[in-house]
C-alpha positions in Angstrom: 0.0 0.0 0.0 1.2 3.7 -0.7 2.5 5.7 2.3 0.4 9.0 2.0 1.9 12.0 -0.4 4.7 13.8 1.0 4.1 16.7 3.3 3.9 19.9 1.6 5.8 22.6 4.2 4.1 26.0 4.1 4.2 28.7 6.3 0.7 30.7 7.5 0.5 34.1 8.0 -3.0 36.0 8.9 -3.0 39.9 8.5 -4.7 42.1 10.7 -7.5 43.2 8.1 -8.1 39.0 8.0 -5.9 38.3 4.5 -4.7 34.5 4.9 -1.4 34.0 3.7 0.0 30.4 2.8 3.7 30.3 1.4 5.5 27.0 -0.4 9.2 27.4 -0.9 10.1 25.9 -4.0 13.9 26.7 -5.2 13.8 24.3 -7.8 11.4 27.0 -10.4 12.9 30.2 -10.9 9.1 31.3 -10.9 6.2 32.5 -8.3 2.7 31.7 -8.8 0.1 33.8 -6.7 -2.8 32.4 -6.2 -5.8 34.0 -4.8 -8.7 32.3 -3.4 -12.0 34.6 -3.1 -15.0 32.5 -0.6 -17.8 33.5 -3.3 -19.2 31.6 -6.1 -22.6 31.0 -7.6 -24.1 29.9 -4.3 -23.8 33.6 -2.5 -25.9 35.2 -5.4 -29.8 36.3 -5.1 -31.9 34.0 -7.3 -33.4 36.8 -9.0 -29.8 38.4 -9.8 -27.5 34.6 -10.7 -24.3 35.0 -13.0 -22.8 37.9 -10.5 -19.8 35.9 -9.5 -19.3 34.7 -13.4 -19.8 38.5 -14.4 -16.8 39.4 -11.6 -14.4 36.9 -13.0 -14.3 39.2 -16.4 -14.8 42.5 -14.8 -12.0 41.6 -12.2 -9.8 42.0 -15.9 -10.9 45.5 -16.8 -8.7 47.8 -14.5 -8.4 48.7 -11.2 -9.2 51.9 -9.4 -5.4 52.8 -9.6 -4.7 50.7 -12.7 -6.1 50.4 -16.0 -5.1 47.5 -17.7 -4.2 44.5 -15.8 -3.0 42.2 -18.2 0.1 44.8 -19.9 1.9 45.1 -16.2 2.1 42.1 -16.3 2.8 41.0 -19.5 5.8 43.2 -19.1 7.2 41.9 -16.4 7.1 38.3 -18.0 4.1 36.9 -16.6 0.8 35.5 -17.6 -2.6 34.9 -15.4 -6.3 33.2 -15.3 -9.1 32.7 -13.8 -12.2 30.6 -13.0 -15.4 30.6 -11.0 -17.3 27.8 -9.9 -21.1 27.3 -7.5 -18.6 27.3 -4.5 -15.7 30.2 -5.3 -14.1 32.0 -7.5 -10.2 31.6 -8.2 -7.5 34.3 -9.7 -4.0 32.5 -10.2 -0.9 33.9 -12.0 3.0 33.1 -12.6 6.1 36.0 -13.0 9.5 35.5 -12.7 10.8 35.7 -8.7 12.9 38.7 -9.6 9.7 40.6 -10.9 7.0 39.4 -7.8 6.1 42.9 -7.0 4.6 43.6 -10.0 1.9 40.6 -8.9 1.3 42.4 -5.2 0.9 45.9 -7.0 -1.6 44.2 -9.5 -3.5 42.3 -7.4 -4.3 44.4 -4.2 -4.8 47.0 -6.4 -8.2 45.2 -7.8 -8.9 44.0 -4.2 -9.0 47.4 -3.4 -11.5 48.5 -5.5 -12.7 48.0 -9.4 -12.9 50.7 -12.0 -16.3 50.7 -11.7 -18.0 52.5 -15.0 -21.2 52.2 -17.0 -18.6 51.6 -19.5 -16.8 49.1 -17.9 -20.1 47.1 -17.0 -21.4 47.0 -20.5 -18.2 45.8 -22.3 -18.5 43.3 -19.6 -22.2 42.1 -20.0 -21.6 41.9 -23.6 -19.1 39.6 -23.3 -21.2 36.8 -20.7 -24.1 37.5 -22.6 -22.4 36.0 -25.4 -20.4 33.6 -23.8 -24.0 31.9 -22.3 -25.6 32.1 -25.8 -22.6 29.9 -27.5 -21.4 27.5 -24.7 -24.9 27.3 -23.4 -28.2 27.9 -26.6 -26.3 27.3 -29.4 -24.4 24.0 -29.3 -25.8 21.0 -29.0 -26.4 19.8 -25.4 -25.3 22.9 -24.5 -28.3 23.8 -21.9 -28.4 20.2 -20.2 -26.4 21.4 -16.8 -29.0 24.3 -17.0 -32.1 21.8 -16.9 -30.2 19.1 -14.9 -29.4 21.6 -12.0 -32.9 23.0 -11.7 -34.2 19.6 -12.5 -32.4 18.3 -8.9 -32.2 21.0 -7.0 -35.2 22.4 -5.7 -34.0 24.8 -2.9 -30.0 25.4 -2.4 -28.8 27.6 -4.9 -26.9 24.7 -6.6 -30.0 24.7 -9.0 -28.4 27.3 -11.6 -25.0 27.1 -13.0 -21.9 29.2 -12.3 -22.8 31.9 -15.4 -26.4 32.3 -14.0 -29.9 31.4 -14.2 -30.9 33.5 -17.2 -29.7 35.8 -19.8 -31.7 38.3 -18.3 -30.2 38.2 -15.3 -27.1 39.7 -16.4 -28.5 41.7 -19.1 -30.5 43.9 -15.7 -27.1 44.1 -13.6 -26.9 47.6 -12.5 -23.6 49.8 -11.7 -25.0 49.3 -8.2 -25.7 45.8 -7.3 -22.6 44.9 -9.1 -20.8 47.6 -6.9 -22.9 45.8 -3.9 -21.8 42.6 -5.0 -18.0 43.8 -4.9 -18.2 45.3 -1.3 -19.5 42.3 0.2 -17.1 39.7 -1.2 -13.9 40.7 -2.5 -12.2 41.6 0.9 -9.0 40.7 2.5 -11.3 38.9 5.1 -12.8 36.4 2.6 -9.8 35.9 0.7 -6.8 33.4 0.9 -3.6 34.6 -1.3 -1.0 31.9 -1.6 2.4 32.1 -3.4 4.6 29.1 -4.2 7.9 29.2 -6.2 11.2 31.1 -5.9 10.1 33.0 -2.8 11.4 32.7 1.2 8.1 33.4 3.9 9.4 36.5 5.4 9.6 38.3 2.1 6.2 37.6 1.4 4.8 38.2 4.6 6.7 41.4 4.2 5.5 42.4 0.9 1.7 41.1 1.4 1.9 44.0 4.9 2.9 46.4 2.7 0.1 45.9 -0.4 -2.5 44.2 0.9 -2.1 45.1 4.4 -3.8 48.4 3.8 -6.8 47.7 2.5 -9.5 47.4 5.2 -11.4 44.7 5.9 -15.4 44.6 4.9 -18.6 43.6 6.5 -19.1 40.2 4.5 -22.6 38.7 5.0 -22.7 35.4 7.1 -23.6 32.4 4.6 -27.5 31.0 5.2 -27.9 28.8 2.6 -31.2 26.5 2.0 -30.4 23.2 2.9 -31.7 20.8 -0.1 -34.4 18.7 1.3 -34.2 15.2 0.9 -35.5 13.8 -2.4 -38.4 11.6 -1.7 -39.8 10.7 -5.1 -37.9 10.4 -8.7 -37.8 13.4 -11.3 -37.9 13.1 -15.3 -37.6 15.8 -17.6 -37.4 15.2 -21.5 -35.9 18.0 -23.7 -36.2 18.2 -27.3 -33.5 20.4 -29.4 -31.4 20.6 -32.6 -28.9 17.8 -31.3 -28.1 14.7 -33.6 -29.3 11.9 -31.4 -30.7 11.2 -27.6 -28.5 11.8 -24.7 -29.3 10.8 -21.1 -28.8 12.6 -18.1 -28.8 10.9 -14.2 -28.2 12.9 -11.2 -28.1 11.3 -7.8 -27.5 13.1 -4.6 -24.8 12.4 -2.4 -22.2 13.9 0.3 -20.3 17.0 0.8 -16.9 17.8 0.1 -15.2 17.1 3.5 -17.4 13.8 4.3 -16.1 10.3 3.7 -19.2 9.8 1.4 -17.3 12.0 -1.3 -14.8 9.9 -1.7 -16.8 7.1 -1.5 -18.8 8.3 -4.4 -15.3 9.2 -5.9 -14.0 6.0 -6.4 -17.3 4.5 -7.5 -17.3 7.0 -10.2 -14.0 6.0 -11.6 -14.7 1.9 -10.8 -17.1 3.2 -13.6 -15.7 5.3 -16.4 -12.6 5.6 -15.7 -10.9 4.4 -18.4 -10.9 2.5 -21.7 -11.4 -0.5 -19.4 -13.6 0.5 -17.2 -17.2 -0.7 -16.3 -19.7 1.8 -18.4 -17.5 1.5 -21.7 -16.8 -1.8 -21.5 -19.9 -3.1 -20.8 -22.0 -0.3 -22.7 -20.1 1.0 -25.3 -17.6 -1.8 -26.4 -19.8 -4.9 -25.8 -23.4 -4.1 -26.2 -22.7 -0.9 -28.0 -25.7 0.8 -26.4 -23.6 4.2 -26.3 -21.3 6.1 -28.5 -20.0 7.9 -24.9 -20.6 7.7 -21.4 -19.1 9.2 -18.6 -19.9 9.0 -14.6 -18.3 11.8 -12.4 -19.3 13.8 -8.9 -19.6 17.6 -8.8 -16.9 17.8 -6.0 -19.3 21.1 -4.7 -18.1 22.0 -1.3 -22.0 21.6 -0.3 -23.8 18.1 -0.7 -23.5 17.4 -4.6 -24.6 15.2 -7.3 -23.3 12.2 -8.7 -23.8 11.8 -12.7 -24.1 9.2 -15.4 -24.0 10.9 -18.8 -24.3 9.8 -22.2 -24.5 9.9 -25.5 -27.0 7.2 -27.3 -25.6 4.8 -30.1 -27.9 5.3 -33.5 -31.5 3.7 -33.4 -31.1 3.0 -29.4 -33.9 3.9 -27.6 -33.2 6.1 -24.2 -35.0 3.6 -21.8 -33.1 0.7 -23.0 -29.8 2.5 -22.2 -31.0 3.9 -18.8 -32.1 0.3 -18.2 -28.6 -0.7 -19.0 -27.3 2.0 -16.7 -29.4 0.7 -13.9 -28.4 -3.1 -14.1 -24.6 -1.5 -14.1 -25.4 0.1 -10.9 -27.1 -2.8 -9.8 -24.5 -4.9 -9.6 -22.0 -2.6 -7.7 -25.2 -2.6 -4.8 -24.9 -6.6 -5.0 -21.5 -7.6 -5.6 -18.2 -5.8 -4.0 -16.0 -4.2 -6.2 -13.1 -6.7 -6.7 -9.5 -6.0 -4.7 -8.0 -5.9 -8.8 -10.2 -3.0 -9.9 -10.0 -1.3 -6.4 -6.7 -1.4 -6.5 -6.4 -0.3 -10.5 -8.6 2.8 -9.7 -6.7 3.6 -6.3 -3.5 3.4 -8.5 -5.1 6.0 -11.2 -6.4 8.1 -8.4 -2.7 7.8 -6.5 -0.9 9.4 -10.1 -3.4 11.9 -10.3 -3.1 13.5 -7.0 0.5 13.1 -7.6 0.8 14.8 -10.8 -1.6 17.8 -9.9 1.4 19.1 -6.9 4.3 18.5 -9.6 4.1 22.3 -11.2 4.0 26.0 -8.5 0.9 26.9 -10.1 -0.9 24.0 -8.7 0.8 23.8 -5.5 -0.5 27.3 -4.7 -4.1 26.5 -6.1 -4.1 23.3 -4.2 -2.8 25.0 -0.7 -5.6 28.2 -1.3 -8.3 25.3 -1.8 -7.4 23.0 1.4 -7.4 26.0 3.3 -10.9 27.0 1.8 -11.8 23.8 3.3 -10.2 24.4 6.5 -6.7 22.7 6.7 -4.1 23.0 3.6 -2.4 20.2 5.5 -5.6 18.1 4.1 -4.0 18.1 1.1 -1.3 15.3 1.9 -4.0 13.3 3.8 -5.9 12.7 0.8 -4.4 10.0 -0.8 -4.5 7.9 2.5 -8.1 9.0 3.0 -8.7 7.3 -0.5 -6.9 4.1 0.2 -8.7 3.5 3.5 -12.0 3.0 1.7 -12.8 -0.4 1.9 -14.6 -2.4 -1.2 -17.2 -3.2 1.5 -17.6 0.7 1.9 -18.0 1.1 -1.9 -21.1 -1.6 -1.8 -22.7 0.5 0.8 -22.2 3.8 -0.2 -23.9 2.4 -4.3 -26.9 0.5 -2.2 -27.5 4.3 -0.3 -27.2 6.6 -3.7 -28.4 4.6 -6.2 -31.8 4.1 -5.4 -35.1 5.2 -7.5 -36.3 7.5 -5.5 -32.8 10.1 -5.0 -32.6 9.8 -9.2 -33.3 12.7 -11.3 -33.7 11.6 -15.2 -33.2 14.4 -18.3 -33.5 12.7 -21.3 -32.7 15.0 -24.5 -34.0 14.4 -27.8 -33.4 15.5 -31.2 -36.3 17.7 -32.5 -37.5 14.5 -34.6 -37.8 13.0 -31.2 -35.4 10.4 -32.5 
């Protein structure tokens, strides 16, 4: 059996206006990466005003109150950035050469501090989501499934609309206001976590995060009262028809929250089942009975109880209820039959390289310290592995007999307009 992954050493600083700094040494990268955690996401929006933390993520690029372009600074000084937002938080990360570091403090507390809020600004901005939701979302194929899915299981916590809202028209009303509201309530030093990990010793950036981000004062950020999602008593079904070139299916079951052992549970039963070329859904249901062109099974990972999914993509002249069918006698026999020490192990093994090769690089490193401490211990993040390997195959038969039952299922089917 594995010994757990290595220790990462960090040091943990807290500044007075409630900034949490987390610092990696790492001599062998003559780089920094900065990463910068902020405790906002989809969840913290008002259901009549969804996409706000989406809308940031792209406004957060389009100056600061003392900075007009964010990207040229940087570019400048040899560096290069992103960003994403999810239902639970939103995430800014970037990499500069360790001679040029400053240039990242300057930048970022600079749009901590405030935005260059304009009408302008706001409208360049909208345009941009707006358009972004009508491509990724309307006009591919499939493209609006998470959008029914979510609504479909969710019925109360705000994991029923996705991270770039609920509706255009959400977005398209955003006032110079709210979105100033927004701002003011969650982008402070005392909901974020800023972690650096490269060429860069502790006490220098302790040093320089007192001196640019130590400033800025810390905000009245509004206690978290989220709906819990009742408990789903009664199967859902939804059929959709669009321009998409055959069916696809759509399961959602609920199951645990990020920091119980059900995740990982659920974890591990989602790869026993697709991951791989030689795994259980494509073998069985793609290569043998040829039921589906795709299928995939996967958890959401939300921070919040979650969903577990079966998705896929109907062979030609397959009828949607004789692949759920098949899905079902899959799960079925993971309820009635332990999952064999071989394929445990394989998927343990695949997990093992995974976690290993997501700490190799300083850009991860700082993303995966901000997001353990998000969850309340970056030291979490070497216990993972051994968290993983402790599940029993015993577990795994328990944990499918609790989720996969009729009732917890939520069923979208989508069909092409022909209804074929």
């Amino acid at each position: 059996m594995s010994e757990p992954l290595k220790r990462m050493e960090y040091t943990k600083h807290i500044l007075d206006n409630g900034l949490t700094i987390i610092v990696h040494t790492d001599k062998s990268s003559p780089m920094v990466a900065m990463n910068i955690l902020y405790n906002v996401g989809a969840r913290d929006e008002d259901p009549k005003l969804t996409g706000f933390a989406h809308l940031f993520e792209h406004l957060m690029f389009g100056g600061s109150v003392n900075i007009p372009d964010f990207d040229m600074p940087l570019q400048m000084a040899g560096g290069e950035n992103n960003a994403f937002t999810n239902n639970d938080y939103t995430n800014y990360y970037l990499t500069l050469p360790a001679q040029n570091l400053e240039t990242a403090f300057w930048l970022e507390s600079d749009r901590m501090l405030e935005l260059a809020f304009s009408e302008e600004s706001l409208a360049v901005q909208k345009k941009v989501v707006i358009e972004e939701y009508r491509q990724r979302y309307l006009n591919q194929p499939y493209g609006d499934a998470w959008l029914l899915l979510r609504a479909l299981a969710y019925s109360a916590h705000p994991y029923r609309w996705p991270t770039i809202g609920m509706e255009i028209r959400h977005i398209e009303d955003a006032t110079l206001s709210a979105v100033k509201t927004f701002f003011f309530s969650h982008y402070a030093p005392n909901n974020a976590i800023l972690t650096l990990a490269g060429d860069i010793e502790p006490d220098q950036a302790i040093q320089l995060s007192e001196k640019w981000f130590g400033p800025i004062p810390s905000r009245l950020v509004p206690l978290r009262n989220l709906p819990g999602e009742p408990k789903q008593l009664s199967p859902r079904y939804q059929e959709k028809k669009g321009n998409v070139p055959g069916p696809a299916v759509y399961l959602a079951w609920h199951m645990g929250d990020r920091l119980s052992r059900n995740y990982y549970q659920n974890d591990l039963l989602s790869d026993v089942l697709s991951s791989g070329m030689s795994a259980r859904l494509f073998l069985n249901l793609v290569k043998d009975k040829k039921l589906f062109s795709d299928i995939d099974a996967y958890i959401t990972g939300d921070r919040d109880p979650g969903l577990f999914v079966i998705s896929g993509r109907l062979a030609d002249q397959v009828d949607p209820t004789e692949g759920m069918k098949a899905v079902g006698q899959e799960l079925l026999n993971l309820i009635e039959e332990p999952v064999k020490p071989r394929e445990l192990e394989k998927v343990l093994n695949r997990m093992e390289s995974n976690l290993l090769f997501n700490n190799m690089n300083i850009v991860n490193k700082a993303m995966n310290l901000g997001y353990y401490q998000w969850l309340g211990n970056p030291a979490r993040l070497s216990q993972e592995l051994g968290i993983y390997r402790s599940v029993t195959a015993q577990e795994l038969q328990s944990a499918a007999a609790g989720l996969f039952s009729e009732e917890n299922c939520s069923r979208l089917v989508y069909l092409s307009n022909d209804g074929k």
